[in-house]
mmCIF entry with sequence, helices, sheets and N, C-alpha, C, O atoms, coordinates in Angstrom:
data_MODEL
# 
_entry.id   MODEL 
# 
_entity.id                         1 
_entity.type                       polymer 
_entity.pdbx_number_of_molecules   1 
# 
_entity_poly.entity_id                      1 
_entity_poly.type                           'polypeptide(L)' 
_entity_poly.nstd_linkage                   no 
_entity_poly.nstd_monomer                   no 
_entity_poly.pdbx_seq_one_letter_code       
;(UNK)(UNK)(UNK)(UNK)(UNK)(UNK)(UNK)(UNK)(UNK)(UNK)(UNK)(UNK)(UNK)(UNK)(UNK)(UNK)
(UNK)(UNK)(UNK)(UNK)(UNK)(UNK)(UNK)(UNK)(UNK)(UNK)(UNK)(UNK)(UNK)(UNK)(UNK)(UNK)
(UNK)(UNK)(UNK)(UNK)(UNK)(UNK)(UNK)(UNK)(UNK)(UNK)(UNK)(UNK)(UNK)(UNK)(UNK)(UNK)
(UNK)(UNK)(UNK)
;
_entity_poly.pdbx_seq_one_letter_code_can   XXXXXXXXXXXXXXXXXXXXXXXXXXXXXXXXXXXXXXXXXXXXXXXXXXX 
_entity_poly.pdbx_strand_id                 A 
# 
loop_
_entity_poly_seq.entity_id 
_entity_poly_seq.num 
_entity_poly_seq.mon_id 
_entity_poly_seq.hetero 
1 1  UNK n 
1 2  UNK n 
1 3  UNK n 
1 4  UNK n 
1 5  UNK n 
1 6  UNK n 
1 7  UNK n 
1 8  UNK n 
1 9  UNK n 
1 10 UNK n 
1 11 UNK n 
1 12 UNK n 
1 13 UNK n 
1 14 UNK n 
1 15 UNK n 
1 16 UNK n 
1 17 UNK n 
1 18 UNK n 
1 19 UNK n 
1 20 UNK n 
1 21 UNK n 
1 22 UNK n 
1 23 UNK n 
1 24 UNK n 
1 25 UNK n 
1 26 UNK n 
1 27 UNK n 
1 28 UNK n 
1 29 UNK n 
1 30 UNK n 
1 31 UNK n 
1 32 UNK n 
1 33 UNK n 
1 34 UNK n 
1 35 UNK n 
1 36 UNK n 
1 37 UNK n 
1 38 UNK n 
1 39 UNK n 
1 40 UNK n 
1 41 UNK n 
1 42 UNK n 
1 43 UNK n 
1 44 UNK n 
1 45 UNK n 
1 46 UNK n 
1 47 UNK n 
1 48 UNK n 
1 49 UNK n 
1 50 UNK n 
1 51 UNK n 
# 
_struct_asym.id          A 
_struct_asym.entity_id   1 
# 
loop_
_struct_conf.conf_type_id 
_struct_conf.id 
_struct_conf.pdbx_PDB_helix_id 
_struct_conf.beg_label_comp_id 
_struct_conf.beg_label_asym_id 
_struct_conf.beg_label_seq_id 
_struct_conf.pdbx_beg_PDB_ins_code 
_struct_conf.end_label_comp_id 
_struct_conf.end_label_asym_id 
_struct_conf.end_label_seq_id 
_struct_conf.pdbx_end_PDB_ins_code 
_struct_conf.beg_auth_comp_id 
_struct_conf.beg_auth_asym_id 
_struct_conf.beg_auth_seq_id 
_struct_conf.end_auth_comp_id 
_struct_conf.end_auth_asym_id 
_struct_conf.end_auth_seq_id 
_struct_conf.pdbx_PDB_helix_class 
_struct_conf.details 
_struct_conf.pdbx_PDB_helix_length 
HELX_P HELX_P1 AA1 UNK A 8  ? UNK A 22 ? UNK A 8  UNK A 22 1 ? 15 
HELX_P HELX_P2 AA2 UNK A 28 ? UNK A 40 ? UNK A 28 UNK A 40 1 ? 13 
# 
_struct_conf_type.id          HELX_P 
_struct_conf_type.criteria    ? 
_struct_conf_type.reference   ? 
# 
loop_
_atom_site.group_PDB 
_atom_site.id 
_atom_site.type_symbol 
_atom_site.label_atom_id 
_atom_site.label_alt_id 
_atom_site.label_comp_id 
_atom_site.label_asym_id 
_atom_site.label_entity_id 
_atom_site.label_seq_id 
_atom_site.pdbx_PDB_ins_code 
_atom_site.Cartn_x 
_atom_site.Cartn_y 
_atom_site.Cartn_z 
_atom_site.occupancy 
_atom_site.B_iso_or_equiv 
_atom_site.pdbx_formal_charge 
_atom_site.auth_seq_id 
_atom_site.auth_comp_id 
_atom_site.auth_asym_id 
_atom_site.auth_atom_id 
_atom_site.pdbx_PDB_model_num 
ATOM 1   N N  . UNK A 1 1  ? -9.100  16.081  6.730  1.00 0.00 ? 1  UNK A N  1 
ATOM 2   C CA . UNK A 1 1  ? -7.892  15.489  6.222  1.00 0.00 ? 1  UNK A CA 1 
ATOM 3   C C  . UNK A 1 1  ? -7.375  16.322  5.057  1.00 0.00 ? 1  UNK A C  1 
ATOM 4   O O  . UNK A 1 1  ? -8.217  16.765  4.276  1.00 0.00 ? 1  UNK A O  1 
ATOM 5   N N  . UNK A 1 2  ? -5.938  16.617  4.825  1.00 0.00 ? 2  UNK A N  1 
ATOM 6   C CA . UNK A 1 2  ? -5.645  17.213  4.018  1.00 0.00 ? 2  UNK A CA 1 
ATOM 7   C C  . UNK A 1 2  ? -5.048  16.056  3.108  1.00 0.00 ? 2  UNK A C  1 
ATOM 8   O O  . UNK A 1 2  ? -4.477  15.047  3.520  1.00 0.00 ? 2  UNK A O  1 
ATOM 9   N N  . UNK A 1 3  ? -5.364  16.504  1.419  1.00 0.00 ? 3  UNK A N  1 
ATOM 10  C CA . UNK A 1 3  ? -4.251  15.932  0.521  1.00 0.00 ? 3  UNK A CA 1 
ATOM 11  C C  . UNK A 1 3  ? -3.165  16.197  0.377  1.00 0.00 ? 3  UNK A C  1 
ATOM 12  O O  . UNK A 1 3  ? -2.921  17.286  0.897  1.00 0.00 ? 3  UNK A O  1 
ATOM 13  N N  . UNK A 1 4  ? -2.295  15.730  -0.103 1.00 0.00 ? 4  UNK A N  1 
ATOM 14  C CA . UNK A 1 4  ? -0.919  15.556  -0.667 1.00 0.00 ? 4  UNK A CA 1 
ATOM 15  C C  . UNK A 1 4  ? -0.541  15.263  -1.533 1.00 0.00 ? 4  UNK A C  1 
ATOM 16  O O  . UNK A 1 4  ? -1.066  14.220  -1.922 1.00 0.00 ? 4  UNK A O  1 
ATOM 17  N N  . UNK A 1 5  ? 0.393   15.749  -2.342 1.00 0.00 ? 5  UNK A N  1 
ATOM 18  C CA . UNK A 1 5  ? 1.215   15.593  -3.788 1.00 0.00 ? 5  UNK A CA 1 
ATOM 19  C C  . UNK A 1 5  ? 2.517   15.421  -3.264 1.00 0.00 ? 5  UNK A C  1 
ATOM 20  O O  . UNK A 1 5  ? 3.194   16.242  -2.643 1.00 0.00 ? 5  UNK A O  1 
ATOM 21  N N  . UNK A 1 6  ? 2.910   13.741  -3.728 1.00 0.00 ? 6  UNK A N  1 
ATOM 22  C CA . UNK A 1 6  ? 4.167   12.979  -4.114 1.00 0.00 ? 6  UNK A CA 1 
ATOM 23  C C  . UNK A 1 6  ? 4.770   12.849  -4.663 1.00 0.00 ? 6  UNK A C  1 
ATOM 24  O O  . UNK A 1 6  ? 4.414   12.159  -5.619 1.00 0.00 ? 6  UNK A O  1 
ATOM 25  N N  . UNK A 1 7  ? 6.171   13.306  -4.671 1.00 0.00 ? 7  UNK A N  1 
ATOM 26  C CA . UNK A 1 7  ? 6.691   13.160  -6.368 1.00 0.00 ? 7  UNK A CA 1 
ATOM 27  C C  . UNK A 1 7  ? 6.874   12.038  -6.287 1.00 0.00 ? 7  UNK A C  1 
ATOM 28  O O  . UNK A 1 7  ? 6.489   11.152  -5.525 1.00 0.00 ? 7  UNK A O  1 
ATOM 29  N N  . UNK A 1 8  ? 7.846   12.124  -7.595 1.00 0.00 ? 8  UNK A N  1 
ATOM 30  C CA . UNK A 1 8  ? 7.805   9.914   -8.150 1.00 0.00 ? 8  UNK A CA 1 
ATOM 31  C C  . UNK A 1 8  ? 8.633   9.507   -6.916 1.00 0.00 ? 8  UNK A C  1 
ATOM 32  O O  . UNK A 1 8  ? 8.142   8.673   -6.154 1.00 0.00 ? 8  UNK A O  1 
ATOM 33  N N  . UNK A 1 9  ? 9.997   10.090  -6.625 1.00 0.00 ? 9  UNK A N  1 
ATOM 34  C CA . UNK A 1 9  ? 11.012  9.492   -5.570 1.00 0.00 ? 9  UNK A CA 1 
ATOM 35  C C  . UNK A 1 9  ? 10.242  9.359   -4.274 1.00 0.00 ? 9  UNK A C  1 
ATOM 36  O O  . UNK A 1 9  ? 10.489  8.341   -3.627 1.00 0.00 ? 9  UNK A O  1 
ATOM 37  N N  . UNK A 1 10 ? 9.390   10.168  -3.800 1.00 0.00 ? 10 UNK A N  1 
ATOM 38  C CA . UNK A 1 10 ? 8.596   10.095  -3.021 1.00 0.00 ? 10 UNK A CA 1 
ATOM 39  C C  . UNK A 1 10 ? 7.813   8.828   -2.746 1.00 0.00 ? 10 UNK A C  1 
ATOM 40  O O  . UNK A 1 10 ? 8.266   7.955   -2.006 1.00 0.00 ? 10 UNK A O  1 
ATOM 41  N N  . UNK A 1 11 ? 6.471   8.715   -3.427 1.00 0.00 ? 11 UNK A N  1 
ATOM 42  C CA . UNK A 1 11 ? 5.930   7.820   -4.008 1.00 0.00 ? 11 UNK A CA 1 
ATOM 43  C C  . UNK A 1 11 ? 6.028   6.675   -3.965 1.00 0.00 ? 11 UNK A C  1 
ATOM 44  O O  . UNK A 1 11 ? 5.181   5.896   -3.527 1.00 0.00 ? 11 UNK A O  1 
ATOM 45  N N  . UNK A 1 12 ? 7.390   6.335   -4.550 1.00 0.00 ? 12 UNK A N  1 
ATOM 46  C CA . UNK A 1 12 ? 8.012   5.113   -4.606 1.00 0.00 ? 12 UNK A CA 1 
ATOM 47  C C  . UNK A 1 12 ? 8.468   4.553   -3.560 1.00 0.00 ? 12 UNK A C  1 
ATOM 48  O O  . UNK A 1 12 ? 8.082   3.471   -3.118 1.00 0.00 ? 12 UNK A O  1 
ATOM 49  N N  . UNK A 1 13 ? 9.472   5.376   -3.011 1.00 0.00 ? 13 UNK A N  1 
ATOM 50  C CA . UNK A 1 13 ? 9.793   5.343   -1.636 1.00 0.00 ? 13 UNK A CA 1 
ATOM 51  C C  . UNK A 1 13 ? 8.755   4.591   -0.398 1.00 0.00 ? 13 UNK A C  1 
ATOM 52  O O  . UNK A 1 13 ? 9.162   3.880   0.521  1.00 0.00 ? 13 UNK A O  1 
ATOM 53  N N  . UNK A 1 14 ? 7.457   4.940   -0.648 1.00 0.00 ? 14 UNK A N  1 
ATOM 54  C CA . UNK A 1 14 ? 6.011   4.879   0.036  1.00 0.00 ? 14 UNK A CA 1 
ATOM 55  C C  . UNK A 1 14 ? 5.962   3.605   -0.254 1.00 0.00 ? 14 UNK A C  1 
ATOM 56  O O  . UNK A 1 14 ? 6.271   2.760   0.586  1.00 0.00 ? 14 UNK A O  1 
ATOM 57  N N  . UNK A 1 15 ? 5.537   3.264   -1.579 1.00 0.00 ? 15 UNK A N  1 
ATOM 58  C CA . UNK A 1 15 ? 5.217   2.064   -2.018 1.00 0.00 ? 15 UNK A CA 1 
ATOM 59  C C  . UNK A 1 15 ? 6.241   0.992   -1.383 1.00 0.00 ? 15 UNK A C  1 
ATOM 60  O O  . UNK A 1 15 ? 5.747   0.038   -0.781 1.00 0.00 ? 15 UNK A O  1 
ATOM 61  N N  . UNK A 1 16 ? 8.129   1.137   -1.524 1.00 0.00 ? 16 UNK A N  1 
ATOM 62  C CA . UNK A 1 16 ? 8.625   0.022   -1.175 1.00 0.00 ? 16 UNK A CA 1 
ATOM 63  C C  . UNK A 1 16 ? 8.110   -0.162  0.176  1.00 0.00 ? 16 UNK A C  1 
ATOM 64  O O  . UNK A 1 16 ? 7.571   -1.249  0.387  1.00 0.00 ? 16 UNK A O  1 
ATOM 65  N N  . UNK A 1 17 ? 8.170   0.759   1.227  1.00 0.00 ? 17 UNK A N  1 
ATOM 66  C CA . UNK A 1 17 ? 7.683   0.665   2.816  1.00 0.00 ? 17 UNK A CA 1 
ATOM 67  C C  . UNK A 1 17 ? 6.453   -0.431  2.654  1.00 0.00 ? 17 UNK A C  1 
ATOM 68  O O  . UNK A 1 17 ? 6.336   -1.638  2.866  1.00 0.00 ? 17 UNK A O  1 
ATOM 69  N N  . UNK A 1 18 ? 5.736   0.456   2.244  1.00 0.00 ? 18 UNK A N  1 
ATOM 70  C CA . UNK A 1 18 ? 4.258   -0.697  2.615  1.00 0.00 ? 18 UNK A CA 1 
ATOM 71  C C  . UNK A 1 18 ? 4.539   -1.732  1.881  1.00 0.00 ? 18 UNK A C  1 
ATOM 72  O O  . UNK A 1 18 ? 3.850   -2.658  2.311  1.00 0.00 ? 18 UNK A O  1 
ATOM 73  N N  . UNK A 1 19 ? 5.290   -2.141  0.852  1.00 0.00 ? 19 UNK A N  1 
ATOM 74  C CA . UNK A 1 19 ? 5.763   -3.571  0.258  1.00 0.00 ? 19 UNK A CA 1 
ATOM 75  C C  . UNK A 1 19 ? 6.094   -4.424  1.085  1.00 0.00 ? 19 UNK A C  1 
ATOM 76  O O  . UNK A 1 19 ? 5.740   -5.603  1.107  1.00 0.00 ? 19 UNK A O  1 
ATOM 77  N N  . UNK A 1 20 ? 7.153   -3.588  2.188  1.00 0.00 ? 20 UNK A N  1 
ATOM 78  C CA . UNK A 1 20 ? 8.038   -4.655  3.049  1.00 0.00 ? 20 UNK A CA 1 
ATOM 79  C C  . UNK A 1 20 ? 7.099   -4.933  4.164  1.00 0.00 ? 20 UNK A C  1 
ATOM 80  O O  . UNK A 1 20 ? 6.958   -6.055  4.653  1.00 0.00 ? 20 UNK A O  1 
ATOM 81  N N  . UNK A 1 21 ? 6.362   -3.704  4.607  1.00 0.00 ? 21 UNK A N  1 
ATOM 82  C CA . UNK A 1 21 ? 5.542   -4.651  5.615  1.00 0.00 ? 21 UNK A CA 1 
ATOM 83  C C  . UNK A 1 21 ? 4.701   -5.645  5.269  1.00 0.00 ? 21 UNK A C  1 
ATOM 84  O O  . UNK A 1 21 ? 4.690   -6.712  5.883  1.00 0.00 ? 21 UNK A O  1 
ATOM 85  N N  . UNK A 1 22 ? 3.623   -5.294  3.867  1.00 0.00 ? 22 UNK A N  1 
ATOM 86  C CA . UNK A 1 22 ? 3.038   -6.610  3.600  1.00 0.00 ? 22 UNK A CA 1 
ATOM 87  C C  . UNK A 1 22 ? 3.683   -7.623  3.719  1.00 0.00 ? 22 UNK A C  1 
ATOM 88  O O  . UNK A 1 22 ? 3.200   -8.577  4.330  1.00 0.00 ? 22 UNK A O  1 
ATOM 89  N N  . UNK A 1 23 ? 4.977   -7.681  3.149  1.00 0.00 ? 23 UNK A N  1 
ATOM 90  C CA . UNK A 1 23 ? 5.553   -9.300  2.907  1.00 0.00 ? 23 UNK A CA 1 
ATOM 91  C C  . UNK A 1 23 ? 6.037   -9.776  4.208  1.00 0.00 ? 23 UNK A C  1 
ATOM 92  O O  . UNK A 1 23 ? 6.700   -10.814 4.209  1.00 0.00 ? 23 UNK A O  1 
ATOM 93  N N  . UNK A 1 24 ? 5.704   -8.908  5.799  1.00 0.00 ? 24 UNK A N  1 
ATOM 94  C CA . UNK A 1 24 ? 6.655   -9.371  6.386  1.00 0.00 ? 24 UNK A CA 1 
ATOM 95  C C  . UNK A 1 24 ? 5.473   -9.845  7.792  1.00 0.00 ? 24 UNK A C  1 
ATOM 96  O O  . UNK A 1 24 ? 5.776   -10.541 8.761  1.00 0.00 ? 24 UNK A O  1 
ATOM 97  N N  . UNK A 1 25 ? 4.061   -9.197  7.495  1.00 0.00 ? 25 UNK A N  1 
ATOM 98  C CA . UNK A 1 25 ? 3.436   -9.769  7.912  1.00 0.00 ? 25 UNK A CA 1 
ATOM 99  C C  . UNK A 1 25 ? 1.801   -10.503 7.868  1.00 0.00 ? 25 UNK A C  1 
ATOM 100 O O  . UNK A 1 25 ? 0.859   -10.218 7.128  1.00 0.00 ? 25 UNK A O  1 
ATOM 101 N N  . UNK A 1 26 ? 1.904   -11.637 9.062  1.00 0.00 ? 26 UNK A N  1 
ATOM 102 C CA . UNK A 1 26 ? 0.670   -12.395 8.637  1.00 0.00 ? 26 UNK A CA 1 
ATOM 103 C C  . UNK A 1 26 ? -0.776  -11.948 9.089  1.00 0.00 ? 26 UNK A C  1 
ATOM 104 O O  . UNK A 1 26 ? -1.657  -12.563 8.489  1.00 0.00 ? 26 UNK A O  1 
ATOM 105 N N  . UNK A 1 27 ? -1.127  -11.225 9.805  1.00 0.00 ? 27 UNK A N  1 
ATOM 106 C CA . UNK A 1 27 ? -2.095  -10.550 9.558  1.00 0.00 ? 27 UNK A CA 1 
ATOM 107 C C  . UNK A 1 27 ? -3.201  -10.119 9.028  1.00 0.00 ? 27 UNK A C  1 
ATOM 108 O O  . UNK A 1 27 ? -3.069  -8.998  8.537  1.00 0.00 ? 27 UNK A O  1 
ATOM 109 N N  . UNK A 1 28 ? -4.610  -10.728 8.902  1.00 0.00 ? 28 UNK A N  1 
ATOM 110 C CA . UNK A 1 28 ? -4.839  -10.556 7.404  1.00 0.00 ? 28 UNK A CA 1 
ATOM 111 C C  . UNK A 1 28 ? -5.415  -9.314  7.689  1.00 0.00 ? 28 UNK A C  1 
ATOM 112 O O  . UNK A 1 28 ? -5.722  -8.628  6.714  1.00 0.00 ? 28 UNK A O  1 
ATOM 113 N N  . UNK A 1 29 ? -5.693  -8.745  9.131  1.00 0.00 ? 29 UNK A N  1 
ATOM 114 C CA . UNK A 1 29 ? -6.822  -7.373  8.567  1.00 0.00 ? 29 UNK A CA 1 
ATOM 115 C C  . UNK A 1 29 ? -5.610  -6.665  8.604  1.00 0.00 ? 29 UNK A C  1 
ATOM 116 O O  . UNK A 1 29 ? -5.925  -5.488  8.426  1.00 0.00 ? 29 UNK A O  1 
ATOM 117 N N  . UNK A 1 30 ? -4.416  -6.747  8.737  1.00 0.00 ? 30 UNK A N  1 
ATOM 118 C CA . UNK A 1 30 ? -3.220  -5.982  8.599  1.00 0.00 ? 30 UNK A CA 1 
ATOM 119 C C  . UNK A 1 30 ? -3.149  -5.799  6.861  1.00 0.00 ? 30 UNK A C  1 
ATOM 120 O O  . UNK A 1 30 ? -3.515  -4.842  6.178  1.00 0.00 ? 30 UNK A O  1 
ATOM 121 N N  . UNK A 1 31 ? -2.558  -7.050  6.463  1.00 0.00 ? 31 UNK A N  1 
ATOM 122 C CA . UNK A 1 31 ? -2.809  -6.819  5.192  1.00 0.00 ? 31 UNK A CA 1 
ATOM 123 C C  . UNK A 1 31 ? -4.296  -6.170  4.313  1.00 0.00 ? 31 UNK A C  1 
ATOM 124 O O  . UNK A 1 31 ? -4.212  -5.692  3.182  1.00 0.00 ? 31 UNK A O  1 
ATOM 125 N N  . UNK A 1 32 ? -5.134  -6.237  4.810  1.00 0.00 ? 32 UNK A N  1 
ATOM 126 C CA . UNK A 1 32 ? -6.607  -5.886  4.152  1.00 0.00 ? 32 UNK A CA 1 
ATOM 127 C C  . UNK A 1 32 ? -6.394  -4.452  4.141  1.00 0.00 ? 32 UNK A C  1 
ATOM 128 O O  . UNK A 1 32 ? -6.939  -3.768  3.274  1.00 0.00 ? 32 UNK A O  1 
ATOM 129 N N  . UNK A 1 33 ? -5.488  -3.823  5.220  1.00 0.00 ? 33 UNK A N  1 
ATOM 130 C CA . UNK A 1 33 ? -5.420  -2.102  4.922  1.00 0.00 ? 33 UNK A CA 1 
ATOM 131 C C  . UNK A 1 33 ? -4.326  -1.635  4.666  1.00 0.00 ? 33 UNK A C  1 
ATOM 132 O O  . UNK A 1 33 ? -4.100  -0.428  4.574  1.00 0.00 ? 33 UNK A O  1 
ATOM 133 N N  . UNK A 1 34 ? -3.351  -2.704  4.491  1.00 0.00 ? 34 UNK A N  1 
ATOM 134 C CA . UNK A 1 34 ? -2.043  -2.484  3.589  1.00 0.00 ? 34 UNK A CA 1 
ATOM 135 C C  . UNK A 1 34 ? -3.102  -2.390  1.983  1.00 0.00 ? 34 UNK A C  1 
ATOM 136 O O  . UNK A 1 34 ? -3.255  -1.448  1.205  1.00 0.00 ? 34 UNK A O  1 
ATOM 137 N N  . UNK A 1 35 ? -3.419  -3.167  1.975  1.00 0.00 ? 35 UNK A N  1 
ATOM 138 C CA . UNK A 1 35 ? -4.433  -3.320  0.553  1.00 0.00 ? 35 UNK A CA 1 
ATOM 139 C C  . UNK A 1 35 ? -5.073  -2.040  0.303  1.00 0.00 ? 35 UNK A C  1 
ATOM 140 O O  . UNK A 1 35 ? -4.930  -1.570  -0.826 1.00 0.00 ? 35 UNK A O  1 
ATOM 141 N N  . UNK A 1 36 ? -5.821  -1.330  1.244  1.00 0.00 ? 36 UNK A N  1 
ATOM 142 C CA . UNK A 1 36 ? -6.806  -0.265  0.862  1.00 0.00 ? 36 UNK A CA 1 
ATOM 143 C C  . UNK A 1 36 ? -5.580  1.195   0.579  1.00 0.00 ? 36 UNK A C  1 
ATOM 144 O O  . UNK A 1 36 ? -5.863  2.232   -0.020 1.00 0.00 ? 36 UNK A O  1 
ATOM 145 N N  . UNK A 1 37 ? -4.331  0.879   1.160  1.00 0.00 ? 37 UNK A N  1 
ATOM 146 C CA . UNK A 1 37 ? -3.508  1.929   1.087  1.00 0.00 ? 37 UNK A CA 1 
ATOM 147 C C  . UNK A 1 37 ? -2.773  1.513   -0.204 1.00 0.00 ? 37 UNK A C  1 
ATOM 148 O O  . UNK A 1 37 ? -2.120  2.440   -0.683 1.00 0.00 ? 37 UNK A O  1 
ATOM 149 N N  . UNK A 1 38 ? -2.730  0.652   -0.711 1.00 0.00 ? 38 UNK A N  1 
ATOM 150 C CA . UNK A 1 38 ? -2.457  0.829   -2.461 1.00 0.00 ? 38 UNK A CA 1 
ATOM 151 C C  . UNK A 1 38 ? -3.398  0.922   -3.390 1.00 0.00 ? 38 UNK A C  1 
ATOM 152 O O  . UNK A 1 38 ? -3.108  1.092   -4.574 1.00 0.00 ? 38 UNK A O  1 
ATOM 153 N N  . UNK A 1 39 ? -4.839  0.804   -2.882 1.00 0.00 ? 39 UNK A N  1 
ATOM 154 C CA . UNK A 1 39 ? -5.749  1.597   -4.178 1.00 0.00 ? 39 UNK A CA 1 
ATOM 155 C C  . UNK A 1 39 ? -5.649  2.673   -4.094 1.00 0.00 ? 39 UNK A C  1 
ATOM 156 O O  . UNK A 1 39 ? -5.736  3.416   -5.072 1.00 0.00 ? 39 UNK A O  1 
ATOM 157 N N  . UNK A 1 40 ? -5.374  3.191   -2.556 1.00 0.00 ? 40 UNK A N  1 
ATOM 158 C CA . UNK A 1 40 ? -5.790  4.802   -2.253 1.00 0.00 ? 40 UNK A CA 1 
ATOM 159 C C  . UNK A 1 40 ? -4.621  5.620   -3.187 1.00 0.00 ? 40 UNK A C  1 
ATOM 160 O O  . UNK A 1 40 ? -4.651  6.670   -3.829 1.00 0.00 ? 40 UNK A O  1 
ATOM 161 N N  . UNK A 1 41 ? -3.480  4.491   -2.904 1.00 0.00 ? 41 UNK A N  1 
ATOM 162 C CA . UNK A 1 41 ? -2.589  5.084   -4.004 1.00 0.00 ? 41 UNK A CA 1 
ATOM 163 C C  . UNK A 1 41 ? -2.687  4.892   -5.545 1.00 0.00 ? 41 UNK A C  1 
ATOM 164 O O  . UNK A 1 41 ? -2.170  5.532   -6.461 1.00 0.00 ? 41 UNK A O  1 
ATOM 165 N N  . UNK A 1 42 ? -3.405  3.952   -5.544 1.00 0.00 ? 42 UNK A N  1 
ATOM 166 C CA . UNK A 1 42 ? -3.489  3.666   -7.085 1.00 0.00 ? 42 UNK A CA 1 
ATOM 167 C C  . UNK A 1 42 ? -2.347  2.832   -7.505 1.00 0.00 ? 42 UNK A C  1 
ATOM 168 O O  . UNK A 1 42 ? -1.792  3.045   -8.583 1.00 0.00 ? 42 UNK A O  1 
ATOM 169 N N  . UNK A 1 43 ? -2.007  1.988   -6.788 1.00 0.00 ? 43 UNK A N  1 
ATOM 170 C CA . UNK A 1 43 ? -1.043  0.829   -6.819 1.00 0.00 ? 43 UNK A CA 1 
ATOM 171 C C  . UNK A 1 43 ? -1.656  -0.474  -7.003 1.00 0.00 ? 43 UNK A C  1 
ATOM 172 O O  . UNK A 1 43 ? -2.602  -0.895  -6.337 1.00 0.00 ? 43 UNK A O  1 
ATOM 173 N N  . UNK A 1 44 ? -1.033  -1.122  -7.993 1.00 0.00 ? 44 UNK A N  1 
ATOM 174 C CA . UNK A 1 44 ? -1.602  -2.491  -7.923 1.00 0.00 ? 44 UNK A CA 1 
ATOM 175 C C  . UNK A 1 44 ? -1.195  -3.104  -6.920 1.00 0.00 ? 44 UNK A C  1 
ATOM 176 O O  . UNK A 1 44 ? -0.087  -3.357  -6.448 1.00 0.00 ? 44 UNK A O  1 
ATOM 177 N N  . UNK A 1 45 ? -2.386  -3.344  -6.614 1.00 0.00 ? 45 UNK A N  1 
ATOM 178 C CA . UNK A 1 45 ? -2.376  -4.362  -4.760 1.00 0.00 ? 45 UNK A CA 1 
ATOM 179 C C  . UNK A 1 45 ? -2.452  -5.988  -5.419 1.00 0.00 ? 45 UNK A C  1 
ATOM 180 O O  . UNK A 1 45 ? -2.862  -6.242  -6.551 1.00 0.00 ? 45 UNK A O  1 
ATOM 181 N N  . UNK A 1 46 ? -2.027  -6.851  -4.567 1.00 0.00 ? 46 UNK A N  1 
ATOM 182 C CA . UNK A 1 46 ? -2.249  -8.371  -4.262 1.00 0.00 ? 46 UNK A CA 1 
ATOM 183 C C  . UNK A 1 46 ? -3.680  -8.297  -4.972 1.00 0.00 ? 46 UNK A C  1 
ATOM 184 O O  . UNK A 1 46 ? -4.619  -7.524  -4.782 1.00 0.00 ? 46 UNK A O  1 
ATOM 185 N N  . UNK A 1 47 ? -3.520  -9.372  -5.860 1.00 0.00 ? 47 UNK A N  1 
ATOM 186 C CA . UNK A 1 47 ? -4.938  -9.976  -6.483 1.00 0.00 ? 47 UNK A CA 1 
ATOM 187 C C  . UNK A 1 47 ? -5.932  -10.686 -5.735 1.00 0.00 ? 47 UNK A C  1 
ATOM 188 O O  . UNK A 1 47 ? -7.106  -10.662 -6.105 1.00 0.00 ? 47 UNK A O  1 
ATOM 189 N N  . UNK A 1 48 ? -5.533  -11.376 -4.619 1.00 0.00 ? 48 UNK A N  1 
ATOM 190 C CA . UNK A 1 48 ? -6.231  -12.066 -3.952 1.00 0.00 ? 48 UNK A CA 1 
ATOM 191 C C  . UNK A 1 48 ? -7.320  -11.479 -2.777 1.00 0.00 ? 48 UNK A C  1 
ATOM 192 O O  . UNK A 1 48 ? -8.389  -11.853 -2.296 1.00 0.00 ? 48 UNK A O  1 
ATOM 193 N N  . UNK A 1 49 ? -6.260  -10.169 -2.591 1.00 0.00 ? 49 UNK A N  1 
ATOM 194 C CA . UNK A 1 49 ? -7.446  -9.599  -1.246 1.00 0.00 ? 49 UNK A CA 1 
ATOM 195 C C  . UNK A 1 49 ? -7.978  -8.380  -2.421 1.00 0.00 ? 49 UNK A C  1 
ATOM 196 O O  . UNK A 1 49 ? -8.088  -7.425  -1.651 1.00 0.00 ? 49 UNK A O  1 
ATOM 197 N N  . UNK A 1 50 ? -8.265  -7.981  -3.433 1.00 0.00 ? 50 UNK A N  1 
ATOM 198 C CA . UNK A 1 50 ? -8.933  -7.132  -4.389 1.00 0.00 ? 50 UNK A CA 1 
ATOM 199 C C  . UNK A 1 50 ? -10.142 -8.134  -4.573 1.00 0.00 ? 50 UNK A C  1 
ATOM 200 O O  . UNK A 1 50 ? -11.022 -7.309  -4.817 1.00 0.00 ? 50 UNK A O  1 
ATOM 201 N N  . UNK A 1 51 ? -10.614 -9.053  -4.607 1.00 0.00 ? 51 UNK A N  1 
ATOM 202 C CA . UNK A 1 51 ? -11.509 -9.712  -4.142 1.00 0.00 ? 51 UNK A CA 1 
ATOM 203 C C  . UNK A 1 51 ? -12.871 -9.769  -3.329 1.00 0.00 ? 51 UNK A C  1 
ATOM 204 O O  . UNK A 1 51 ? -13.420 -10.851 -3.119 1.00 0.00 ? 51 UNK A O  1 
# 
């Protein structure tokens, strides 16, 4: 796997995407790796599935 460097517009951009899918679905192992893809980013994820 290769890394990658995001700029901020980038980044952000990323973050709203996976925002809208969390909120749009019920899922939970969906959400559980929506979750692991905002630590990976270093985003504060949902308090409840950090758990």
């Amino acid at each position: 796997m290769e890394m990658i460097r995001l700029d901020d517009e980038s980044y952000n951009y990323l973050i709203q995407i996976i925002s809208e899918k969390y909120y749009q679905t019920t899922d939970i192992d969906e959400l559980k790796k929506i979750n692991q893809l905002y630590k990976k980013l270093k985003f504060k994820s949902e308090t409840w599935l950090s758990k």
